[in-house]
N, C-alpha and C positions, 0 to 999 in steps of 0.2 A: 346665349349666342354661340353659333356655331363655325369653327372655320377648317380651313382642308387647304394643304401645301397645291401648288402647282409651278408649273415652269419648275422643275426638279432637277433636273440636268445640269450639269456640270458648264458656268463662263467659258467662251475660250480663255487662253493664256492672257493673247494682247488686251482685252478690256479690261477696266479699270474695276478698283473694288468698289461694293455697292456704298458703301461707306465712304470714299474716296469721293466717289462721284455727287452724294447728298453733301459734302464738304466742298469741293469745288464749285458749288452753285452759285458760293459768298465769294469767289475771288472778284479780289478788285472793291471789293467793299470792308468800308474799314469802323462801319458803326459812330464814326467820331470820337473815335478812343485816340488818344495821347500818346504818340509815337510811333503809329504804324502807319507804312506807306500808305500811298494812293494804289498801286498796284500788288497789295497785299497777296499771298496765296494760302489759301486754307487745308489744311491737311488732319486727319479724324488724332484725337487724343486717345489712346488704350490706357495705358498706364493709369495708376494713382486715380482711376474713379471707382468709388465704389460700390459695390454690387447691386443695389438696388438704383443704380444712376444709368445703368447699364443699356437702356433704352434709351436715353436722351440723347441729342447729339451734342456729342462733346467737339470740339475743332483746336487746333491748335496752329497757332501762326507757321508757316514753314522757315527753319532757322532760328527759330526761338524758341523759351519753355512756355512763354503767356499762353492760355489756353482759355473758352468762351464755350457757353453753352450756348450752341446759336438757334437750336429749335426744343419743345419740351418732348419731343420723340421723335424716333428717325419712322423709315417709312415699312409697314408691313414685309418683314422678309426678310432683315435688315438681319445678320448673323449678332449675337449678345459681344462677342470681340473672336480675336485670332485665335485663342484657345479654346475653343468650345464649337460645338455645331446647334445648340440653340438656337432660337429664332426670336427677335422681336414682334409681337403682334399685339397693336392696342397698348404699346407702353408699354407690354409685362416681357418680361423674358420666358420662352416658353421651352418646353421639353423637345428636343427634334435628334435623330439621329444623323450618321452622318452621309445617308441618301437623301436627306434635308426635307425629309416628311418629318410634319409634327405629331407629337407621340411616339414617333419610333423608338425602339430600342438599338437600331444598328449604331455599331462600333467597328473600326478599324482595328484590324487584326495586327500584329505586332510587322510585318508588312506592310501598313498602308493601305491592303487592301479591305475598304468597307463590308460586312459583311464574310471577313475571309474567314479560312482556319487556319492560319499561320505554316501553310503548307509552300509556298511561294515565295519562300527567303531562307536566308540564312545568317547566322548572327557573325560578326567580325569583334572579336577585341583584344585589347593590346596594350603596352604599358613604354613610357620614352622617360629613360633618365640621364640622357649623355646632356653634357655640357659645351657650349662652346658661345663666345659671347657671340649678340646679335643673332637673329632670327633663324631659331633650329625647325626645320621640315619634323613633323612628327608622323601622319600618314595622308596620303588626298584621299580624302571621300567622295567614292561616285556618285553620277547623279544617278537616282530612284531610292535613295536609302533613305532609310527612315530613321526612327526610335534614338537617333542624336546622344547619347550622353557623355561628356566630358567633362574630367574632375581634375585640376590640378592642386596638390595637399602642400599647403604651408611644409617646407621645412623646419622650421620654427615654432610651427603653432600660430603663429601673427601676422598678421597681414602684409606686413613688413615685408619680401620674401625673396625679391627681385628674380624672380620668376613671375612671366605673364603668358595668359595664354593669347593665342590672334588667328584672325581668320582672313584668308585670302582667294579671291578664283580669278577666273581670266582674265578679268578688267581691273585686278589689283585690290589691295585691301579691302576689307569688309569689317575689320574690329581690328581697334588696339594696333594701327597701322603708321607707319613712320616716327617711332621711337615714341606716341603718345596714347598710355593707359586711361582707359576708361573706368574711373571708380567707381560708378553705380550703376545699378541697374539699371538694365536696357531692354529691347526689344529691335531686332536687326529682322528686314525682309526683304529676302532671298528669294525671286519669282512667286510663285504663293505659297512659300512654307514662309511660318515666322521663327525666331531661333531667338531662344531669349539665352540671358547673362548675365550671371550674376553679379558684376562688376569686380574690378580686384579689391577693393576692403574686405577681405574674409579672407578667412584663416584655409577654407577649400572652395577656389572659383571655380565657377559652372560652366557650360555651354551647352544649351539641352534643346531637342525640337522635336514634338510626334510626329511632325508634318514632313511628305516624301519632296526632296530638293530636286529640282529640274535639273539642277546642271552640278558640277565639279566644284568641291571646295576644297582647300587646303590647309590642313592644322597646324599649326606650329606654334613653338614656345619663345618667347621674347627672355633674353637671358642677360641682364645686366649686373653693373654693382660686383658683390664678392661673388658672384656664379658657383652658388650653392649647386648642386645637381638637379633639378625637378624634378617633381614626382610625378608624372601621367599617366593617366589612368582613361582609354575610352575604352566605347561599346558603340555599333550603331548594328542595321541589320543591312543588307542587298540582297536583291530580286537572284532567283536561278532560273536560269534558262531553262526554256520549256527544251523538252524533246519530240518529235513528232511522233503524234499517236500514243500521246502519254494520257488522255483524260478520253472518254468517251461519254456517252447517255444512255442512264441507263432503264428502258422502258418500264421496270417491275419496280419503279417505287413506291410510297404507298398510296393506297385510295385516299382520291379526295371528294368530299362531299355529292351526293346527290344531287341532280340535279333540278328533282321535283319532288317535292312532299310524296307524290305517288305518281306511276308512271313515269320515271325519269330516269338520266343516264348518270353513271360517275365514270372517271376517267383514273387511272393510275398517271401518276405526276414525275417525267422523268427526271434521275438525279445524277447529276454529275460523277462521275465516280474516277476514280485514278483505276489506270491499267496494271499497275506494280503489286499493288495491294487489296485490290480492288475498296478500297475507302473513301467515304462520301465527303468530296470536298464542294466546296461553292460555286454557286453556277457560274459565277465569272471564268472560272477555267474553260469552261465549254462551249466560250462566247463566239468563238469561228467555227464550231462543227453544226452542221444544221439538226434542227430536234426533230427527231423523227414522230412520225402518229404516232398520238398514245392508245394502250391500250382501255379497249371499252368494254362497260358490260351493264347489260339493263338493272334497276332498283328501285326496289318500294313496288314492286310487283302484285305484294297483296292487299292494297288498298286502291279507290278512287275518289277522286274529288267532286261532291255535287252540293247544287245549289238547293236548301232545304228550306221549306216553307215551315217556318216556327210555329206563328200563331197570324189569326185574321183579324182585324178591327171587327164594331156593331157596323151594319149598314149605315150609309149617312142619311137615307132614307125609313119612316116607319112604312110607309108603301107608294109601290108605285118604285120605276127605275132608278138609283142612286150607286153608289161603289163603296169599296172596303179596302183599307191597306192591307199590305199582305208584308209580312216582316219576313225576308229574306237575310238567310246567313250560309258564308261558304263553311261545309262541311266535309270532312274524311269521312267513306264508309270504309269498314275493316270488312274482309270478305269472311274472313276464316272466324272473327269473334263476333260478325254482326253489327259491333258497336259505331256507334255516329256521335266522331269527336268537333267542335266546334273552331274554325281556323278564322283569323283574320280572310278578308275579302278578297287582299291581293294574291293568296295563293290561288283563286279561280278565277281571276283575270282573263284565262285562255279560253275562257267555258263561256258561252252566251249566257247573260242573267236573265230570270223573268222578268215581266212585268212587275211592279212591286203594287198594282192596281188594277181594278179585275170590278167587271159591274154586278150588280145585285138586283133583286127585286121582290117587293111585298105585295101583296094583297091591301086594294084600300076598303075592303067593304065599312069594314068598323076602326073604331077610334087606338089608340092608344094612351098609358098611363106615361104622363110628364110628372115628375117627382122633383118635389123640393131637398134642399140639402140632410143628411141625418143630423139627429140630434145629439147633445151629447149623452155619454153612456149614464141611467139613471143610476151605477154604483160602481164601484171603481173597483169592486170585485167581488164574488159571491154570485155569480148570476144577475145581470142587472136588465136594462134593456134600450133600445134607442129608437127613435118614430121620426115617421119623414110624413109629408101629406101628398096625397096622390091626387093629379084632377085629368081628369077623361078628356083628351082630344085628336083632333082631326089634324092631317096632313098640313092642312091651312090655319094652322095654329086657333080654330075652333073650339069654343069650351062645348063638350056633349054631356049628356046625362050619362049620369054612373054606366046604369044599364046596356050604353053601347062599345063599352069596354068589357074584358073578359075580369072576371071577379076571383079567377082563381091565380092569375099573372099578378094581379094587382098586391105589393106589398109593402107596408107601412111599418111592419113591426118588427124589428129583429132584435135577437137575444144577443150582449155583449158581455165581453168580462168575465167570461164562466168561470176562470179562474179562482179557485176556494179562497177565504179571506184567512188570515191571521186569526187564532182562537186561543181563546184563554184555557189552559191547561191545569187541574190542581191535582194534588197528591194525597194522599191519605190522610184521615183525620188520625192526629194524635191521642192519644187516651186521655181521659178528662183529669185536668190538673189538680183535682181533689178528690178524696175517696169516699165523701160525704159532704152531703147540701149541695148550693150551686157553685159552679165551676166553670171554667175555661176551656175548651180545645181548638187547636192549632194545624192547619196545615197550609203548604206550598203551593203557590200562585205561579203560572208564569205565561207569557205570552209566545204562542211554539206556531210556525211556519212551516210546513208540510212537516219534515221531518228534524229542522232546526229550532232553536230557542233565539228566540230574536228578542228585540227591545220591547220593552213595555208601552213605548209611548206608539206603537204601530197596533196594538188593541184597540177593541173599544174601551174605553174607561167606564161608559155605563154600563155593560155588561158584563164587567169584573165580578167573577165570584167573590166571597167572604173570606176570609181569611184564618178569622176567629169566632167560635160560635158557643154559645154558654150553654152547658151540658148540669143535669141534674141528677146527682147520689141519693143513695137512701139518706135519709133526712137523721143530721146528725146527734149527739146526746143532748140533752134538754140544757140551758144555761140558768144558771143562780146570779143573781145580782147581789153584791154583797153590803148593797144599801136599800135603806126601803123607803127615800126619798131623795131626791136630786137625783148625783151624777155618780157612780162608782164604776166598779170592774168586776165582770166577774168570770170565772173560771171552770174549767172541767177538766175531767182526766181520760187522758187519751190512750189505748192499749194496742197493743200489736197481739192481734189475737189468730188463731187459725183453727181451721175446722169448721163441722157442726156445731162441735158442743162449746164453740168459743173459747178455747182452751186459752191463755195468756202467755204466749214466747217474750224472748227476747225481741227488743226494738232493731236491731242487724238485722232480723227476717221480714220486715218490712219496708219498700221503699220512702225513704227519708224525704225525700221530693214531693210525696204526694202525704204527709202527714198532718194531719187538720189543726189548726188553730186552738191552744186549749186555757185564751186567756183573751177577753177581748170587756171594751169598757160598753157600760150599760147606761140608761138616764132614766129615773120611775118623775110622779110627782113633786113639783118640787115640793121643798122641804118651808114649814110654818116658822116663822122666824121668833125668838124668845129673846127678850130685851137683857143683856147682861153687859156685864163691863167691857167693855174692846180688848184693853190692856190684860183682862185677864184672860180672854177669850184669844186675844193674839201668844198669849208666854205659853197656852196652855196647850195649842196646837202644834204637832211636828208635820213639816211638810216632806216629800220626798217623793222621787221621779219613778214614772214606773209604762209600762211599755208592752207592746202585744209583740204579736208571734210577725214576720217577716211576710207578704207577698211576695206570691211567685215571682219571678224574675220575669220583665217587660220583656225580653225577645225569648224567642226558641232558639235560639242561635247565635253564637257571638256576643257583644257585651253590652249588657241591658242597666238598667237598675229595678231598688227592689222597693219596698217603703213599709213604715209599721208608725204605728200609733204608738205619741210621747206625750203624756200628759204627767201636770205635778196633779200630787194627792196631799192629802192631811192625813190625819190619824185617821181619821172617819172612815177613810177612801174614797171621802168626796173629791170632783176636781175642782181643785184651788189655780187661783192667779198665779200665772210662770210666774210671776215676781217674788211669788211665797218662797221660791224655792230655786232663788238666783246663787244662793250660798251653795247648791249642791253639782258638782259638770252633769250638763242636762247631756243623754244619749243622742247617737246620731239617728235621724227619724227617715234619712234614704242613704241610700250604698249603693256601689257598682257591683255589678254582677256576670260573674261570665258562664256562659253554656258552654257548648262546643261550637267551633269558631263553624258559620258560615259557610265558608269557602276553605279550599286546601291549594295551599304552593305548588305550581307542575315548574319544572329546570327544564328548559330544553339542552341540549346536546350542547358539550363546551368547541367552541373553535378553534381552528389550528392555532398555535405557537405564535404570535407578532413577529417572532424573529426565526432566523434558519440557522442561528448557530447563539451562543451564551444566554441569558437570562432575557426573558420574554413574559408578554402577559397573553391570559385565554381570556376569555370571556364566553357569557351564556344570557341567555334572556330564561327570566324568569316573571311568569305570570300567575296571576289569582283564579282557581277555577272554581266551579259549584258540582254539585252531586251529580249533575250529566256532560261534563266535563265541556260546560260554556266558560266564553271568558268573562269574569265579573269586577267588579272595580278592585281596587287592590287593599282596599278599607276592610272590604268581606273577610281578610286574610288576616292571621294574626303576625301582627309588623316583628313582633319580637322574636321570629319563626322565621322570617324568609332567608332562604339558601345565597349563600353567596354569589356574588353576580362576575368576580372577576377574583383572577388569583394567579399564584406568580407560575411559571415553566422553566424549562431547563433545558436545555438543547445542547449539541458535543461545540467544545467552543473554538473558538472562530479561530481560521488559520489565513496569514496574508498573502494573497496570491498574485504572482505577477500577470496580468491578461498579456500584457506584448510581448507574447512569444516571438512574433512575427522580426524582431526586429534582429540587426548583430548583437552578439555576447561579449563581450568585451572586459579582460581582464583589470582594464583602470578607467578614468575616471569618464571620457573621451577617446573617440575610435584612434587617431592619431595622437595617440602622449606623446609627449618629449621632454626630457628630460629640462627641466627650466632653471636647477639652481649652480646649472657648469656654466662658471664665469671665464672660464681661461681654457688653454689648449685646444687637441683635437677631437670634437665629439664622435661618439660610436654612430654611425647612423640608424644599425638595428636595435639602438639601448632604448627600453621603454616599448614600445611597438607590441601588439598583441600578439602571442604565438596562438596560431589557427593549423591543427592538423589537416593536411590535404585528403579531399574528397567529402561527399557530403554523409554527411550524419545525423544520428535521430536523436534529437532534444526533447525529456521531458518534462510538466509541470508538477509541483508536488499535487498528494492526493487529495481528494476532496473528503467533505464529510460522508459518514453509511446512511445510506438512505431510508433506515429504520432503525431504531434505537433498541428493539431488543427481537429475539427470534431470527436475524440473521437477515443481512441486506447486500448493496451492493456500494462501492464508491468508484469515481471516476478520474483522470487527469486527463491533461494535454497532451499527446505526444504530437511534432512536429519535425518535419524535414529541411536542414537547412545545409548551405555550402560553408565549405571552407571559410568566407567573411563572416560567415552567420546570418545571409540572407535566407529567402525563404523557398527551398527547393521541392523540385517533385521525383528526383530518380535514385532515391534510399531504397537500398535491398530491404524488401517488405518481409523478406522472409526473418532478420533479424529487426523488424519492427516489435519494442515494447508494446506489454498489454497495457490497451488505454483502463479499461476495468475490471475490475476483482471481488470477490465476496467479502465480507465484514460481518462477524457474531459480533452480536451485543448481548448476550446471553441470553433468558429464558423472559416470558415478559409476563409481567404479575396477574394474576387472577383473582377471581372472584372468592372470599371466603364468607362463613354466615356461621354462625352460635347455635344454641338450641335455642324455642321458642320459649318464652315466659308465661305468668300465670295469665290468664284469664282475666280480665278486668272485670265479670259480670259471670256470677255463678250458671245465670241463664235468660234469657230475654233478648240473646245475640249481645256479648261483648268485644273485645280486640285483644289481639297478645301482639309480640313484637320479640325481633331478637337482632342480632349485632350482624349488619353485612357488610365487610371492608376491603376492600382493593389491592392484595399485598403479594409480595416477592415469592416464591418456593423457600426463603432464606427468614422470612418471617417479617422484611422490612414492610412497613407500610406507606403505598400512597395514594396520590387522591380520586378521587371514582373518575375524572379524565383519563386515567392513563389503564384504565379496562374499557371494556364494551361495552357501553354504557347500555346498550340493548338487551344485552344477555343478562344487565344485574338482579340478581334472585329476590324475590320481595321481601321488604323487613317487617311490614305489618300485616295480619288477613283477621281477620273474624271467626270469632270462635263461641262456643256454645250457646246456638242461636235456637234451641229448643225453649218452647214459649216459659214460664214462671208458673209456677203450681197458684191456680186460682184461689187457695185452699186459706192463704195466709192475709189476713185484711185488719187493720187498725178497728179496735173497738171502743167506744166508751162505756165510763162504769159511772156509777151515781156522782150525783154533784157530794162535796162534802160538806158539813155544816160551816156556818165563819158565823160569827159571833160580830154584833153591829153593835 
């Protein structure tokens, strides 16, 4: 909902306030409350409601404190109270300035005048300390004066003070009139100003009003009891008389707006200006001189405004006479670029619209194709396709044969979805995981989207390539069974040989990884059983555990497990019942196994400081990637590896600053001290009191912290202007104004330093080296890789001799050897 001030103008004097007169509605009605008359009169409550009641009407009996909320909101318009220019609308108090539109920003200028510049007054102030008993004249203030404020200061400090301040105009008292003090606060109205007061319990009474007074009042001090001297202290402002021919209008102020998107006028807006100075003061100055023509001048000359026909509906007709909508939009043409920008409608308002409807017409000789809805898309990407059915008719909703409709209009089939699907991606196969017989190789699966790695589950799963595929070596040395019935083991020997001529190296020159099995259990016929004594047959047997070579490790990556053959044997090297050989710790028959992990930790960038000054914390996200630097679950990562995620800082530390510069400075505790523990004689009246050098001067705050911690910054403080009391001024010689800021070294700031690199992990086949990169002072201190560029840091790992392995070097076997059964 939307709402908009009117009737803006200024009551006369004689009518009643709006407020007044929503209260006067109830006179004479008394609710059937307990002790008020039958001719009651109601008058609005300000005081003591609060802020958010501010809209309701409050009433208060006239001559009494009782006070009654007698509706639950006054009526739209309704000012929020006497201090303010808000508006009540709908219950809420709303924002209005004080030409009494809502929304506005206007303000009374320290004159009174709404919207001024404070060029149309001038300030009065003064100070009354004579004594004499009964009511001392201090000054009469005229009528139009504004800005009110009057302080009289305890002598004492306490309210106690027998000093009062009182107001009087031509019809006699106004405050604190024939010998009786008002103790509390008030609210006193004076034609339409209101003048509050602070009552005399305080140690400094008020008398304060923004609001300009119609007519003459008179200050004075009530002076009873021991007739201390008073301390009086006002300020208010009054009008200065105009001079004739002192403001004029001045036509060359600025352009204001066009008056048409294209083809239109603007006007220069005249402004009031003073004759003395020529300085732009409020139009209210210029309110009896008449405003002459402004001046004109054509705009927007290089465009025009036309009505553009977009696009056209189908006929409503397949033949035969019918119409088409025609989509109409106001448009700017630019003359000079061509271009045709799209405007709302009401800028061509002034232009006759087309028709937005316009007839058509077909040919009936033959039929047309009526089409059912499409279907949906047969794939949902990859190239799929979708079908509608199409059936031949006439004008008159006629089924015809195909043949009397055109076959090459007619379409049933359209291609959807062309968009390529998600495809399964793999990487190189591994080298086969053994150097003879059958074996294993290994490679990388993953499900990739145009140029991204997406999730696995957005594949097809049937289409999933293999993973793992069994690879076959030359066929490895023949195996000996070391029983020649039952169950045994049996053995070969395995060499690390190179060359043609099979030469025998050491076992270092062949990779370990891929070195074949040269112990594995065997089972022939079983064995003829021979009746003999148990007892002897059991003493005479020794059992004991015995075990093959390790399988590869279950992943290529990360942590797998591996598994090998545990069986008990006897003397024979048959396999006996584990129970034979419960007496021996049987080996473990699987283990965990790690590759190289999976994934690798990426840190992002640490972030600023928590704090701006003493000890703080940083923090950084830190995620798991894979070998095309996707993001992968954090399991892929090895846990015992990842980088810190948070750690402590250090900042210049903190210093406490006062922000109320704005206020007096004051050398004790309280602007007026006095001196409180002289119980006797005659007090000093200047003892205690703040010495304040005359004239205003420039106050500053301490400095703040440097804006960079090392390589050299900048810090800043408050300087500020105040008077003599240590209020807050504006007319300090600028020219010995302190520097608000300054530069600040924090000396030189740490850089990147790095080691040499290390060996090689892998003589050749592509290994990694690494060396020490750390973050430290010119001075040698070290710290932590936040406090360099983390972008600039030099790498600490790369790859190194990635020239393939000499084919030349391959594990041999040599004859089995005899074993004796």
């Amino acid at each position: 909902m939307k709402f908009k001030s009117c009737n803006i103008e200024p009551c006369s004097k004689q009518k009643k306030d709006f407020r007044d007169e929503q209260c006067a509605v109830f006179d004479g009605k008394h609710f059937n409350i307990n002790g008020l008359p039958p001719n009651v009169r109601w008058i609005p409550k300000y005081s003591g409601i609060l802020m958010k009641d501010r809209c309701k009407l409050f009433c208060r009996v006239a001559g009494n404190t009782a006070y009654y909320q007698l509706r639950d909101r006054v009526i739209d318009g309704t000012p929020c109270g006497p201090d303010t220019n808000d508006i009540c609308v709908q219950g809420l108090c709303r924002q209005a300035g004080c030409d009494h539109v809502l929304g506005s920003k206007a303000r009374r200028d320290k004159c009174g005048v709404c919207g001024g510049d404070n060029s149309s007054c001038k300030t009065v102030a003064g100070t009354f300390n004579t004594v004499h008993y009964g009511y001392n004249t201090v000054i009469r203030i005229p009528a139009g004066a504004t800005n009110i404020d009057i302080r009289q200061h305890s002598y004492s400090g306490k309210p106690e003070d027998d000093n009062y301040l009182a107001l009087s105009s031509s019809e006699g008292f106004i405050l604190n009139g024939d010998y009786v003090v008002s103790m509390f606060k008030k609210e006193i109205k004076v034609g339409n100003a209101v003048i509050e007061y602070s009552g005399s319990d305080t140690p400094i009474e008020r008398i304060n009003s923004t609001y300009r007074i119609d007519q003459e009042i008179v200050l004075q001090v009530l002076s009873v009891g021991n007739l201390y001297n008073p301390d009086v202290r006002y300020t208010f402002n009054i009008p200065i008389e105009d001079k004739p021919q002192q403001f004029y209008w001045n036509i060359y102020g600025p352009w204001q707006p066009c008056s048409k998107l294209c083809q239109g006028e603007r006007k220069r807006k005249p402004v009031c200006t003073r004759e003395s100075d020529q300085l732009m003061v409020s139009d209210q100055r210029c309110d009896r001189i008449p405003q002459p023509d402004p001046v004109t001048e054509l705009c927007n000359t290089n465009c025009e405004l036309r009505w553009h026909v977009a696009r056209k509906s189908e006929c409503t007709a397949q033949c035969g006479v019918g119409y088409q909508t025609l989509d109409i939009s106001c448009t700017k043409y630019s003359k000079l670029e061509g271009k045709i920008e799209k405007y709302d409608d009401r800028y061509c308002s002034g232009i006759p619209k087309p028709s937005s409807r316009e007839k058509c017409s077909a040919e009936c000789s033959t039929g047309g194709w009526r089409y059912s809805a499409w279907t949906e898309c047969s794939k949902s990407c990859g190239s799929g396709t979708k079908r509608r059915r199409a059936v031949c008719m006439n004008t008159f909703n006629d089924v015809l044969e195909d043949s009397k409709c055109s076959q090459q209009e007619k379409v049933t089939v359209q291609r959807c979805n062309e968009l390529s699907c998600p495809q399964w991606k793999t990487g190189d196969w591994s080298e086969c995981l053994v150097t003879c017989g059958k074996g294993h190789k290994h490679r990388q699966i993953w499900c990739q989207f145009g140029g991204d790695q997406i999730n696995d589950r957005l594949c097809n799963p049937e289409t999933k390539p293999d993973s793992m595929q069994a690879c076959q070596q030359q066929e490895c040395a023949a195996w000996q069974c070391t029983a020649t019935c039952g169950q045994g083991y049996q053995m070969r020997a395995v060499k690390c040989v190179v060359g043609a001529y099979v030469s025998v190296v050491d076992d270092n020159e062949c990779n370990a990884a891929t070195k074949p099995t040269d112990t594995q259990d065997c089972e022939i016929a079983p064995c003829r059983l021979h009746p003999s004594n148990p007892e002897t047959k059991q003493s005479s047997h020794r059992t004991q555990w015995r075990f093959g070579s390790w399988t590869p490790c279950s992943t290529t990556c990360g942590k797998g497990t591996r598994m090998r053959y545990v069986s008990c044997r006897d003397d024979q090297g048959s396999v006996a019942d584990e129970a034979a050989c419960f007496h021996l710790p049987k080996p473990s028959a699987t283990e965990a196994c790690t590759v190289t992990p999976c994934g690798q930790w990426k840190a992002a960038e640490w972030t600023s400081c928590s704090v701006t000054c003493g000890q703080g914390k940083v923090t950084r996200q830190v995620v798991c990637i894979d070998y095309s630097d996707q993001i992968v679950d954090k399991s892929e990562c090895d846990a015992e590896d990842i980088p810190a995620t948070e750690q402590d800082c250090s900042m210049p530390s903190c210093q406490q600053i006062n922000p109320d510069y704005n206020r007096p400075i004051y050398p004790f505790p309280y602007p007026d001290y006095r001196q409180k523990n002289n119980q006797g004689g005659n007090l000093n009246r200047n003892q205690g009191r703040a010495h304040v050098l005359g004239g205003n001067q420039w106050r500053t705050g301490p400095w703040g912290a440097c804006s960079s911690t090392c390589a050299g910054g900048f810090q800043r403080r408050v300087v500020v202007c105040q008077d003599e009391n240590g209020y807050t001024a504006s007319n300090c010689d600028v020219r010995t104004k302190p520097d608000e800021q300054r530069s600040c070294e924090s000396g030189p700031c740490p850089q990147w330093a790095y080691g040499s690199w290390g060996e090689c992990t892998k003589p050749c086949g592509g290994g990694t080296r690494t060396r020490l990169v750390v973050c430290q002072h010119p001075n040698g201190e070290r710290f932590t890789d936040l406090s360099c560029e983390i972008l600039d840091k030099p790498p600490d790992r790369e790859q190194c001799n990635m020239q393939d392995c000499s084919q030349d070097a391959a594990w041999n076997t040599g004859p089995w050897s005899s074993v004796r059964t």
